[in-house]
PDB file of N, CA, C, O and CB in Angstrom:
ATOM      1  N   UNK A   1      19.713  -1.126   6.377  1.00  0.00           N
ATOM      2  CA  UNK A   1      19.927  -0.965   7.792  1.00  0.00           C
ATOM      3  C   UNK A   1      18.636  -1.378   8.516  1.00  0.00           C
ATOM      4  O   UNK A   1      17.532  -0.959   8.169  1.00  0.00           O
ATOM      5  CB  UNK A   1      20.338   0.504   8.134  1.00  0.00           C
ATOM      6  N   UNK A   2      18.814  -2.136   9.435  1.00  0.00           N
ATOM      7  CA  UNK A   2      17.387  -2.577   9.657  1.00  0.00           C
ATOM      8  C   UNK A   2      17.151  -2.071  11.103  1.00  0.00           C
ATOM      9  O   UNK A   2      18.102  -1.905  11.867  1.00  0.00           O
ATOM     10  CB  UNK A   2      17.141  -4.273   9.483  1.00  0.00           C
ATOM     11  N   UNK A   3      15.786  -1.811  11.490  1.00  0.00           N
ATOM     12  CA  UNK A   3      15.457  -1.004  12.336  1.00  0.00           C
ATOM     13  C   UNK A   3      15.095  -1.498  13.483  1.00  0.00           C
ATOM     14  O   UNK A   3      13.965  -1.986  13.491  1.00  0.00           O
ATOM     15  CB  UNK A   3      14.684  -0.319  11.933  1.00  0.00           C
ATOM     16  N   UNK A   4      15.776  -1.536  14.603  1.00  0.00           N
ATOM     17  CA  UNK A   4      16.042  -2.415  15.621  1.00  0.00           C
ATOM     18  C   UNK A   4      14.584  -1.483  16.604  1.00  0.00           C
ATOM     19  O   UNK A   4      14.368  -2.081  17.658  1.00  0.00           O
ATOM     20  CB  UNK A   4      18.038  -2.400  16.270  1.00  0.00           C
ATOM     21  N   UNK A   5      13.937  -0.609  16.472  1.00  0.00           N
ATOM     22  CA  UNK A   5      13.108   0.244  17.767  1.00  0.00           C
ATOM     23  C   UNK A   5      11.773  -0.529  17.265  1.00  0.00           C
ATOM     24  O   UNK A   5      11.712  -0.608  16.038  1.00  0.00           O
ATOM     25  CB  UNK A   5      13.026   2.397  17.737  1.00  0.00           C
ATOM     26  N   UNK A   6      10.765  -1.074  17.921  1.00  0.00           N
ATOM     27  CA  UNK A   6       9.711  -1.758  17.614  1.00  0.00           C
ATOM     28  C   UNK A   6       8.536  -0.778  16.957  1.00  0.00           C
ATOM     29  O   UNK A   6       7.940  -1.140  15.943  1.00  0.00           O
ATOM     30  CB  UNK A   6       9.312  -2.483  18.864  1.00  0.00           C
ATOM     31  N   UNK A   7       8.341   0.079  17.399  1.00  0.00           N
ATOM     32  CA  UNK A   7       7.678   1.544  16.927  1.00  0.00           C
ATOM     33  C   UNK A   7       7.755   1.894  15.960  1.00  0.00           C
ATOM     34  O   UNK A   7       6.709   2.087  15.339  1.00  0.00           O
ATOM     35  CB  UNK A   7       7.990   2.581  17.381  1.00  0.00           C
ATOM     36  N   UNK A   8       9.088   2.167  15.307  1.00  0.00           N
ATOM     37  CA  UNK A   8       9.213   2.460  14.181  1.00  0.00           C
ATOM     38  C   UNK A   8       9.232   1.894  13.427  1.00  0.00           C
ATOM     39  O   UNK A   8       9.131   2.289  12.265  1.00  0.00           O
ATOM     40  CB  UNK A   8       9.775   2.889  13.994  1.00  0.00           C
ATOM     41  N   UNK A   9       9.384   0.600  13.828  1.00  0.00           N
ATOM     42  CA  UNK A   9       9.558  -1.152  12.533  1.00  0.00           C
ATOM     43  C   UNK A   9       8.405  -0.846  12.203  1.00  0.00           C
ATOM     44  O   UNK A   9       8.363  -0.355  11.076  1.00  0.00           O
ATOM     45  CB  UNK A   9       9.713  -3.215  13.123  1.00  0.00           C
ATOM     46  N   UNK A  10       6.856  -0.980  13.022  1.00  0.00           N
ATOM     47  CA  UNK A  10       5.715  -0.727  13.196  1.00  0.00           C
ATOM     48  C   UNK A  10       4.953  -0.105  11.713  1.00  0.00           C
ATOM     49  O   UNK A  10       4.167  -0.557  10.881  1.00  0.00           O
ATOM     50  CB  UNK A  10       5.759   0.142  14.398  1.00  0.00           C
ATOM     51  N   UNK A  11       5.872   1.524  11.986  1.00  0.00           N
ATOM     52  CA  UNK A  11       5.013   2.706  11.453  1.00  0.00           C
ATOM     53  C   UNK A  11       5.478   2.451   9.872  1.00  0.00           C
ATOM     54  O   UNK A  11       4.801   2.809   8.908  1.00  0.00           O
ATOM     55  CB  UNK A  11       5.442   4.451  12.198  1.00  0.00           C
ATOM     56  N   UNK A  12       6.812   1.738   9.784  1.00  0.00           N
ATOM     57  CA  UNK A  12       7.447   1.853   8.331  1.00  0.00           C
ATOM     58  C   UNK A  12       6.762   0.539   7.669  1.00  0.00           C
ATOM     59  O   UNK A  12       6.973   0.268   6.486  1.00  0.00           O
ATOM     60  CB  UNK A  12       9.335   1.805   8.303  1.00  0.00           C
ATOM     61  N   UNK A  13       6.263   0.058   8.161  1.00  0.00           N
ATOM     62  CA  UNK A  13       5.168  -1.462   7.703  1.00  0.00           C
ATOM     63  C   UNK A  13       3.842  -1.129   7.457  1.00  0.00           C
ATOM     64  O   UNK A  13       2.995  -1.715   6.783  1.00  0.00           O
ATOM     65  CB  UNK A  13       4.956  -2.702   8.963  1.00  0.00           C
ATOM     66  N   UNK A  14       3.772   0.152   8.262  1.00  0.00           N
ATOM     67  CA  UNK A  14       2.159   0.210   7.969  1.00  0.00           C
ATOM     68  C   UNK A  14       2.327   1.636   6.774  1.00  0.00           C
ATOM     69  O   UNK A  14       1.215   2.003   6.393  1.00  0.00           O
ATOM     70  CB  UNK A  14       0.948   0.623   9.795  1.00  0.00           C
ATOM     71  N   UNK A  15       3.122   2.189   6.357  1.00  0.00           N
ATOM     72  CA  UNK A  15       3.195   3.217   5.321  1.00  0.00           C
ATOM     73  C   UNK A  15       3.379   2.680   4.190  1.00  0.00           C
ATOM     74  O   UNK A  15       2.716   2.795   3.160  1.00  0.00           O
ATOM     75  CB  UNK A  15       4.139   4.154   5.478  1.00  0.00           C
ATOM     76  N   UNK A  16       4.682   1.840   4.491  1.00  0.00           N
ATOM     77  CA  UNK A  16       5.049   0.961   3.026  1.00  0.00           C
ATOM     78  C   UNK A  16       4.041  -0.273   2.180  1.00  0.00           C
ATOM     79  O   UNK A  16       3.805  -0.641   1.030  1.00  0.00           O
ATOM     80  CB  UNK A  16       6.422   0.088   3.430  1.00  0.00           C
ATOM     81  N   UNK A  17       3.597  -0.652   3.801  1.00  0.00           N
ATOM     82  CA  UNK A  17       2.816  -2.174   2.897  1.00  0.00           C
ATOM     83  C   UNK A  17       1.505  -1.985   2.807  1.00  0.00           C
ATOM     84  O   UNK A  17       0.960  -2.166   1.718  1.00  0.00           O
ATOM     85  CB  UNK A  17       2.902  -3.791   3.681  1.00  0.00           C
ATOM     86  N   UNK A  18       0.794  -1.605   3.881  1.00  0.00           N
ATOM     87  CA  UNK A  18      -0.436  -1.238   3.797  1.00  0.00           C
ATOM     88  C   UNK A  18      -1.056  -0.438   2.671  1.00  0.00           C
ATOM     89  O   UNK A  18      -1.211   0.638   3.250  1.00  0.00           O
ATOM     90  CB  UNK A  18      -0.599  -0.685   4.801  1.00  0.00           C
ATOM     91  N   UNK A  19      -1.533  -0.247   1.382  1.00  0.00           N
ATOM     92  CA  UNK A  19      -2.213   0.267   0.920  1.00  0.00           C
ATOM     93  C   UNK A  19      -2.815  -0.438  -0.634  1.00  0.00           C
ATOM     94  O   UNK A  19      -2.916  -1.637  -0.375  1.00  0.00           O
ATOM     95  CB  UNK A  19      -1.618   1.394   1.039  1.00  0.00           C
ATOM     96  N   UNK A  20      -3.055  -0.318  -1.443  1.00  0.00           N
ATOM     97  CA  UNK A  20      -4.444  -0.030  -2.813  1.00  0.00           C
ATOM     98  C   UNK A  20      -3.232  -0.398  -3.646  1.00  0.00           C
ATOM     99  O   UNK A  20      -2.068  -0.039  -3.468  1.00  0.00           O
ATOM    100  CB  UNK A  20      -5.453   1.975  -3.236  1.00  0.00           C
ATOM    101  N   UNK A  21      -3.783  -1.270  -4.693  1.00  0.00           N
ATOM    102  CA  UNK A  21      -2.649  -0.786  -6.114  1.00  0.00           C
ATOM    103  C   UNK A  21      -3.848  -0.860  -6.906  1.00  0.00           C
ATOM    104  O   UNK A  21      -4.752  -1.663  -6.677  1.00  0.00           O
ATOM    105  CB  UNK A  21      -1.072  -1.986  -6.782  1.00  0.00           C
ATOM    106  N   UNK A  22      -3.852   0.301  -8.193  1.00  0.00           N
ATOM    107  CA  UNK A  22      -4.697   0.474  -8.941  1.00  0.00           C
ATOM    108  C   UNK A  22      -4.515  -0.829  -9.784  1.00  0.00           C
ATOM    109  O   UNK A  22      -3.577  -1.539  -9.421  1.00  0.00           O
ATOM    110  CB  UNK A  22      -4.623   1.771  -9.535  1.00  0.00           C
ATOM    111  N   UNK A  23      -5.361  -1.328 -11.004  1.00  0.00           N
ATOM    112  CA  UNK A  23      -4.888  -2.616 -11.635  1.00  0.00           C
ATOM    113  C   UNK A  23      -4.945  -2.235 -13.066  1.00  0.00           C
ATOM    114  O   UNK A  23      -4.520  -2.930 -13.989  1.00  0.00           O
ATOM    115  CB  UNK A  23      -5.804  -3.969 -11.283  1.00  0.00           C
ATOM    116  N   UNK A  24      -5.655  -0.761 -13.199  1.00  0.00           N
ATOM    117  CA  UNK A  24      -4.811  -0.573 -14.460  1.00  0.00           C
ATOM    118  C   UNK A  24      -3.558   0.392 -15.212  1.00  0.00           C
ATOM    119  O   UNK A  24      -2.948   0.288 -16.276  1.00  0.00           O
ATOM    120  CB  UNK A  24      -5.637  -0.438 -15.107  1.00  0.00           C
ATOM    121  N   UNK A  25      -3.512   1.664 -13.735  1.00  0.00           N
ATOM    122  CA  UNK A  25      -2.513   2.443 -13.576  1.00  0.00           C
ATOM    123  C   UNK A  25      -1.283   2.572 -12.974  1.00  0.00           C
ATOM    124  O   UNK A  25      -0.273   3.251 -13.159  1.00  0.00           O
ATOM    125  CB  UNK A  25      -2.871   3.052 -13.327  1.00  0.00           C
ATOM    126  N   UNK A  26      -1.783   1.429 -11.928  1.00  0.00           N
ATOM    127  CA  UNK A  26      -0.622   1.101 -10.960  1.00  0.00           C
ATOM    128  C   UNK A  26      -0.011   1.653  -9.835  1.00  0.00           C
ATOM    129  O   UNK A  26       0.995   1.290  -9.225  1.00  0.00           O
ATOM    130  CB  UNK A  26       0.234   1.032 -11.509  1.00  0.00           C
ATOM    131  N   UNK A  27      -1.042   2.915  -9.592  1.00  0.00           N
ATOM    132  CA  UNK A  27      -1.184   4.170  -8.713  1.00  0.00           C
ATOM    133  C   UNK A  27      -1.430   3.063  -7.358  1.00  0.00           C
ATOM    134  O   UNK A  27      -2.128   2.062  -7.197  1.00  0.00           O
ATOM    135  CB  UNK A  27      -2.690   5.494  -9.218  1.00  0.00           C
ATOM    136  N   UNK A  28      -0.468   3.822  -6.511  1.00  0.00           N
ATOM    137  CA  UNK A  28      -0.909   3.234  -4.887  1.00  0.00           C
ATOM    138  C   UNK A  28      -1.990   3.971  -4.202  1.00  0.00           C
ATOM    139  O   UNK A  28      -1.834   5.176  -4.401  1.00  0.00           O
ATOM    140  CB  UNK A  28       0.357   3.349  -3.777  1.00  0.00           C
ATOM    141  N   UNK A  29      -2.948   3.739  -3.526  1.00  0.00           N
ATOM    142  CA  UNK A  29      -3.906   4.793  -3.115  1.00  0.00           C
ATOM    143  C   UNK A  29      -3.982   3.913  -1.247  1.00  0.00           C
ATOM    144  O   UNK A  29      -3.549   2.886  -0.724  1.00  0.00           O
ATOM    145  CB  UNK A  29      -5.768   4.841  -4.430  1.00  0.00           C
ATOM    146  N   UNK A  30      -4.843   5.169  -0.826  1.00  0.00           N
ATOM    147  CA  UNK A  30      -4.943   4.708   0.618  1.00  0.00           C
ATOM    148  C   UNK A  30      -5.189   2.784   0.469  1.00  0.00           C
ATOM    149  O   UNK A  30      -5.318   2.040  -0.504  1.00  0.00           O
ATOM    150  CB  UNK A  30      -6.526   5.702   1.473  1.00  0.00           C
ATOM    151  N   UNK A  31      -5.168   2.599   1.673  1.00  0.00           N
ATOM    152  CA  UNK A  31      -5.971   1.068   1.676  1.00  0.00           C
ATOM    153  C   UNK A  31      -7.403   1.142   1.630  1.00  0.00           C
ATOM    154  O   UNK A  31      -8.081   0.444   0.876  1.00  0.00           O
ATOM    155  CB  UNK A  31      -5.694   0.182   3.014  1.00  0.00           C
ATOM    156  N   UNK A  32      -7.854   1.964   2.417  1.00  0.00           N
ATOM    157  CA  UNK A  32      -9.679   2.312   2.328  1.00  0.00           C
ATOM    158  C   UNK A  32     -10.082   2.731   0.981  1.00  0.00           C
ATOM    159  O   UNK A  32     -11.254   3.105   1.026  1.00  0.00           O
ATOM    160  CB  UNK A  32     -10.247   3.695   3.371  1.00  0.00           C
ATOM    161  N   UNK A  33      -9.640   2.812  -0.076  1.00  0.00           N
ATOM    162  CA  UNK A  33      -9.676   4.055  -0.570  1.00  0.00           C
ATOM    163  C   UNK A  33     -10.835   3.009  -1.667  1.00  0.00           C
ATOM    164  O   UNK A  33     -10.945   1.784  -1.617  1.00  0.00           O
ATOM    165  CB  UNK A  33      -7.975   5.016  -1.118  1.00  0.00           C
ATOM    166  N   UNK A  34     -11.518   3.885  -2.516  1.00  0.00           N
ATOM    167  CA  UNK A  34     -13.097   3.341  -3.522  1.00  0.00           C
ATOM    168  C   UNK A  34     -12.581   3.639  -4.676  1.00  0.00           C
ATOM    169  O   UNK A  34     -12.718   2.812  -5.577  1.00  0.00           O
ATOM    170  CB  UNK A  34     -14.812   4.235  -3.359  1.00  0.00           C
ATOM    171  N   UNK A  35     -12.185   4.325  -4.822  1.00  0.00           N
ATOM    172  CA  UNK A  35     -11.429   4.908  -6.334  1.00  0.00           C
ATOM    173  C   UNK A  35     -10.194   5.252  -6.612  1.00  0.00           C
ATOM    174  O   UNK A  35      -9.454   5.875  -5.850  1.00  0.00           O
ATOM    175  CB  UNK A  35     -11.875   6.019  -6.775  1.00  0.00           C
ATOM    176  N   UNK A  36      -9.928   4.872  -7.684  1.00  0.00           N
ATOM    177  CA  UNK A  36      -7.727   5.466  -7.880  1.00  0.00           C
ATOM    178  C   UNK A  36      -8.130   6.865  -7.631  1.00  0.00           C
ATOM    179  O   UNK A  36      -9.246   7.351  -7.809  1.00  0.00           O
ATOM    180  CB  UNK A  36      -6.506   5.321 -10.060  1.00  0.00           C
ATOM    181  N   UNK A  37      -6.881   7.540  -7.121  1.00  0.00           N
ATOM    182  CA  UNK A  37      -6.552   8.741  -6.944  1.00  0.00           C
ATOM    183  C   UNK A  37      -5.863   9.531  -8.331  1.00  0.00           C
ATOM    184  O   UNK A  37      -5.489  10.703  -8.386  1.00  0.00           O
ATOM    185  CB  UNK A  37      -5.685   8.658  -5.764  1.00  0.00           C
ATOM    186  N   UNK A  38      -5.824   8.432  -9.488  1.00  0.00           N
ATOM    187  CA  UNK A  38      -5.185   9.131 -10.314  1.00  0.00           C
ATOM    188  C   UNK A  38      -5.959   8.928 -12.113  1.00  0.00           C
ATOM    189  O   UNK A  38      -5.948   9.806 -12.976  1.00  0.00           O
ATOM    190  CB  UNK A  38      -3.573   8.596 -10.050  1.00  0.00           C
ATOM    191  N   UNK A  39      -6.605   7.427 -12.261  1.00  0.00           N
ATOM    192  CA  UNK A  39      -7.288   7.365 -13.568  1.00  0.00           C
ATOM    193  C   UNK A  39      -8.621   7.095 -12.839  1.00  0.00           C
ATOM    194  O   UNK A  39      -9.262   6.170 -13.337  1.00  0.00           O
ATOM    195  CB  UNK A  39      -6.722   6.170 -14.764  1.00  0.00           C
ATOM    196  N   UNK A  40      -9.191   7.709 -11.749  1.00  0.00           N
ATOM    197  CA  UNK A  40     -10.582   7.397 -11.438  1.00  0.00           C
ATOM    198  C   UNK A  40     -11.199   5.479 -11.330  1.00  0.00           C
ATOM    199  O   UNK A  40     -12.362   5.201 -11.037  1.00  0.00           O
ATOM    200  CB  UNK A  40     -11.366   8.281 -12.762  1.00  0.00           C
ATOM    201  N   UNK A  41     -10.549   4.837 -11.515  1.00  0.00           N
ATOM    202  CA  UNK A  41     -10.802   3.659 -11.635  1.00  0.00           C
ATOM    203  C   UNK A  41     -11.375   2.860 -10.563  1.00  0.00           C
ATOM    204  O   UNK A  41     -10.619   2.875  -9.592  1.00  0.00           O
ATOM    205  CB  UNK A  41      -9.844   3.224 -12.008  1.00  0.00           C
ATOM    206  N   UNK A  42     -12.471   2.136 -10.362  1.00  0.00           N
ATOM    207  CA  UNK A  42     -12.731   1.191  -9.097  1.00  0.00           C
ATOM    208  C   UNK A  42     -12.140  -0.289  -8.890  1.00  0.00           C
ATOM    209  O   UNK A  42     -12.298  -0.884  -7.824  1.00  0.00           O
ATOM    210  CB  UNK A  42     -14.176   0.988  -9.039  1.00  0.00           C
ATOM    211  N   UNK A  43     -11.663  -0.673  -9.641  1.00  0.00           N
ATOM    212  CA  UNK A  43     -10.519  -1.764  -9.608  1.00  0.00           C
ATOM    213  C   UNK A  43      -9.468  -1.969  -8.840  1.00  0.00           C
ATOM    214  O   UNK A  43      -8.457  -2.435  -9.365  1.00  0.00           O
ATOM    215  CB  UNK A  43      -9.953  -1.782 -10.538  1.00  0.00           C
ATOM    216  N   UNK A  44      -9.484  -1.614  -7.202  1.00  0.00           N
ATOM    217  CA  UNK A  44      -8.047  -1.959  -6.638  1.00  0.00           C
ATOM    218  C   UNK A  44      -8.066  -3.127  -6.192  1.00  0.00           C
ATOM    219  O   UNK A  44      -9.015  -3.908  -6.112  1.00  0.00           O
ATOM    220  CB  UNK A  44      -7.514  -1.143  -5.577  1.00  0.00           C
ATOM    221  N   UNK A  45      -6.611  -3.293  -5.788  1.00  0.00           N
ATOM    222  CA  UNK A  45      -6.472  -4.543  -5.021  1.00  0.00           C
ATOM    223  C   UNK A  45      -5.632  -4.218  -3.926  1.00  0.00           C
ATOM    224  O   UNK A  45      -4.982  -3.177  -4.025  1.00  0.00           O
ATOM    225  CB  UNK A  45      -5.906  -5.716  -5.815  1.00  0.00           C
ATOM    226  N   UNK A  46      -5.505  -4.978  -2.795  1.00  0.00           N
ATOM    227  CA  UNK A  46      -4.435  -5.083  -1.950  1.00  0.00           C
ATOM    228  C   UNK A  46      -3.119  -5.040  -2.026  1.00  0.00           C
ATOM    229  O   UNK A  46      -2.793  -5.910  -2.834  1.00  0.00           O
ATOM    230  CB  UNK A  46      -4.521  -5.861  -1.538  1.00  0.00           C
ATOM    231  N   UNK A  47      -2.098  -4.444  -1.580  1.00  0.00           N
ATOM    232  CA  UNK A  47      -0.833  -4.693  -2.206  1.00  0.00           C
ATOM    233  C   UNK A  47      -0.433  -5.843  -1.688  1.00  0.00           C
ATOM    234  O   UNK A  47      -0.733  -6.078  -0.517  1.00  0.00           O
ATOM    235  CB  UNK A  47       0.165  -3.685  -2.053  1.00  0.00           C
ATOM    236  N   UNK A  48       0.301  -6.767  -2.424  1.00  0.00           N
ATOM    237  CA  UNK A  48       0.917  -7.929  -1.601  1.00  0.00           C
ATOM    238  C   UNK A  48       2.333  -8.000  -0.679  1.00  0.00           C
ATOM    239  O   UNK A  48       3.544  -7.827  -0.818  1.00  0.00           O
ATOM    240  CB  UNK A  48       1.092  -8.899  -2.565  1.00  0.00           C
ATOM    241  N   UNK A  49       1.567  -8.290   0.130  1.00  0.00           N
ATOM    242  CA  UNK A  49       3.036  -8.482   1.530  1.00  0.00           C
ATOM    243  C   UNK A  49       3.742  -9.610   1.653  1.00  0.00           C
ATOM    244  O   UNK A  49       4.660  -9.622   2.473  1.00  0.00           O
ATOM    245  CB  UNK A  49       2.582  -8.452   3.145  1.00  0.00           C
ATOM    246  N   UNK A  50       3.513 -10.551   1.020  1.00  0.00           N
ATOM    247  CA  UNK A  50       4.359 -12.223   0.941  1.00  0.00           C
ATOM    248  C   UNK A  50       5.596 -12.388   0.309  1.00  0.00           C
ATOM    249  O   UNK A  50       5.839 -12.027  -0.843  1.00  0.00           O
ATOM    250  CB  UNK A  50       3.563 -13.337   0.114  1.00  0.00           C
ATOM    251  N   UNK A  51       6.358 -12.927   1.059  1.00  0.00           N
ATOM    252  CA  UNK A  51       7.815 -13.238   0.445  1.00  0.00           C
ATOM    253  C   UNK A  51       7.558 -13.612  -0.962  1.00  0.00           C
ATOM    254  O   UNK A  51       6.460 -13.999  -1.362  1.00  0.00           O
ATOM    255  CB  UNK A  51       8.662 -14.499   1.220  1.00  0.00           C
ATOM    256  N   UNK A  52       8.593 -13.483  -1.681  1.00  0.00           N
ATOM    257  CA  UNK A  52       8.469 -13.628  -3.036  1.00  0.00           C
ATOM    258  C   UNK A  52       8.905 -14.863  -3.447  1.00  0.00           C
ATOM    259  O   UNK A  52       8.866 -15.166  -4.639  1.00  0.00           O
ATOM    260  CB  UNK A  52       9.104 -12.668  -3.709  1.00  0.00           C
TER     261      UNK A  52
END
């Protein structure tokens, strides 16, 4: 169902896409974030937002 209110298109883009993927646990962490939240690791990356 796709979300026709601009606001909320907004907020569900910046929860879903915006953040960290660990690269050896696979844990999502903030986007700011220095360390996994879950195997301690400093290895993140960006999650990718590009059509597939």
């Amino acid at each position: 169902m796709p979300i026709s209110d601009i606001e909320k298109r907004r907020l569900a883009q910046h929860y879903l896409l915006y953040k960290s993927v660990c690269r050896y646990c696979g844990a999502t962490n903030p986007l700011k974030a220095k360390k996994c939240r879950k195997c301690k690791s400093d290895d993140l990356r960006p999650k990718r937002r590009g059509k597939k």
